[in-house]
N, C-alpha and C positions, 0 to 999 in steps of 0.2 A: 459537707466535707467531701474533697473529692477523692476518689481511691488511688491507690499510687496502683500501675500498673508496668509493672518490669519488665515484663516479655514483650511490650509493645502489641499487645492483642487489638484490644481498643482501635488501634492506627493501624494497623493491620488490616482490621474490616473495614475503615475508613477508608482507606486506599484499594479495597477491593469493589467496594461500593461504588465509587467514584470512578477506578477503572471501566468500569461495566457502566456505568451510565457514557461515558467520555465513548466507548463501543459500540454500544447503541445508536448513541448519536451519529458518531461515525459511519457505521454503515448506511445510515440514510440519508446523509448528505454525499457520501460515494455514489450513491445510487441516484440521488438528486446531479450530481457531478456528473456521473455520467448520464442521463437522459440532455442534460444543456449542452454536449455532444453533439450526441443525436437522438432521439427523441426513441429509436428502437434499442436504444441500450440496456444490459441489464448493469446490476449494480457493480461488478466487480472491474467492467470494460474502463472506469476512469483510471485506476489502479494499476492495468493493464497497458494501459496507455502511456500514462504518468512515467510508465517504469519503461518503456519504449522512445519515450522522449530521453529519458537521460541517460541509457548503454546506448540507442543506434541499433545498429544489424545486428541482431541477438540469433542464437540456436532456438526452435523451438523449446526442446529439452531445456537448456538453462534459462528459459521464461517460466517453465514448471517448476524447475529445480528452487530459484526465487520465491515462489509463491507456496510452494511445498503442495503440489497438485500433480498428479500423472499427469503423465502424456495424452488420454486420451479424454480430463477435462480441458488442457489447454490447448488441445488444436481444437475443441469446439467451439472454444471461447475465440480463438484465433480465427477458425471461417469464418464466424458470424461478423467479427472486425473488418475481413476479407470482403465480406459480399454488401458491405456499407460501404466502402472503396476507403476505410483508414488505414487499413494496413495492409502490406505485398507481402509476400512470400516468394522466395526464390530457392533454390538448391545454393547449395554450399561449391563455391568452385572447387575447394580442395576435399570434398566428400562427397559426392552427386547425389549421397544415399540422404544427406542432413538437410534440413530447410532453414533458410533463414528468413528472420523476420524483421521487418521497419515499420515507420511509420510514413503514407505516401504523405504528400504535400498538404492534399486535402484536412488527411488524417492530426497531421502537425499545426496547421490555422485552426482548425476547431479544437483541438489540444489545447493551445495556449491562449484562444477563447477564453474557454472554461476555466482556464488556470490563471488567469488574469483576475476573472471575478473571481474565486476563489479566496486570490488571497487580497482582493477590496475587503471580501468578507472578512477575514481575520483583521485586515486593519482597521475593519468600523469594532467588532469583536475588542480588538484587546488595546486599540486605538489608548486610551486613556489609563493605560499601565506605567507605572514609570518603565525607565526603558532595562533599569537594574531588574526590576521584579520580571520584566520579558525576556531579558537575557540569562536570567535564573532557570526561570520556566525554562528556556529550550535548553541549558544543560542537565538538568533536571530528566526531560524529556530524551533526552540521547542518551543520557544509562538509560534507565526504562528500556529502552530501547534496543538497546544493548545487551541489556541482564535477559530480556525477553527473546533475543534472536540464539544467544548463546545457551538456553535453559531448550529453547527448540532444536537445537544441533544438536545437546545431548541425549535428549528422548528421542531421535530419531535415528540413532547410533545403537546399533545390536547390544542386547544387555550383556555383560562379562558374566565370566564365572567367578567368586568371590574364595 
């Protein structure tokens, strides 16, 4: 007999379980993603990249500010990009004191490289899904997403007085 469970606990750890494996996984194909880059990458540079390919000329600070990292993990992340010739740095015309950041030319071919097979991979992956159950997935997937970026703005927001 199966037990009724009303709080949804059960699916709860189910979906925590499954979160954290889909993470895992995750992280090691970033880290696989970005070594087919460049081969001295560390794991979070595809990421890094990824998010460079689609704002453009970014501030340093709002590449941190995105990734929720000070300033002085992501300008190291950002020389190390620099000194493999993917990404330039320049000052800000209208603040000499700000830096901005792209992706050079090189940095953008080996970009969408990686991001090509990337997403071969997901269509050999989910290739055989109807296309309903795929398009579920990815709204599915955008709360999640969503509920997760907005739970992170709020813990990162000074606690109130009550």
């Amino acid at each position: 007999m199966v037990e009724q469970d009303p709080t949804g606990e059960a699916a709860f750890r189910a979906v925590e379980r499954e979160v954290s494996l889909l993470f895992r996984r995750g992280r090691a194909r970033s880290a696989a993603m970005s070594r087919m880059v460049h081969p001295q990458l560390e794991g979070m540079a595809y990421s890094l990249l990824a998010y460079l390919y689609e704002v453009g000329q970014v501030r340093v600070t709002d590449v941190g500010a995105h990734f929720g990292v000070g300033k002085a993990t992501i300008s190291r992340q950002i020389k190390a990009l620099e000194e493999l010739d993917l990404v330039a740095r320049e000052s800000d015309p209208l603040d000499g004191r700000v830096s901005l950041v792209s992706l050079t030319e090189d940095g953008w071919r080996r970009y969408r490289l990686a991001h090509d097979a990337r997403l071969a991979s997901f269509r050999e992956m989910l290739g055989s899904w109807e296309a309903q159950d795929l398009a579920r997935f990815a709204v599915l997937l955008g709360r999640f997403n969503e509920t997760v970026a907005t739970v992170d703005q709020k813990s990162s927001l000074p606690e109130q007085d009550l």
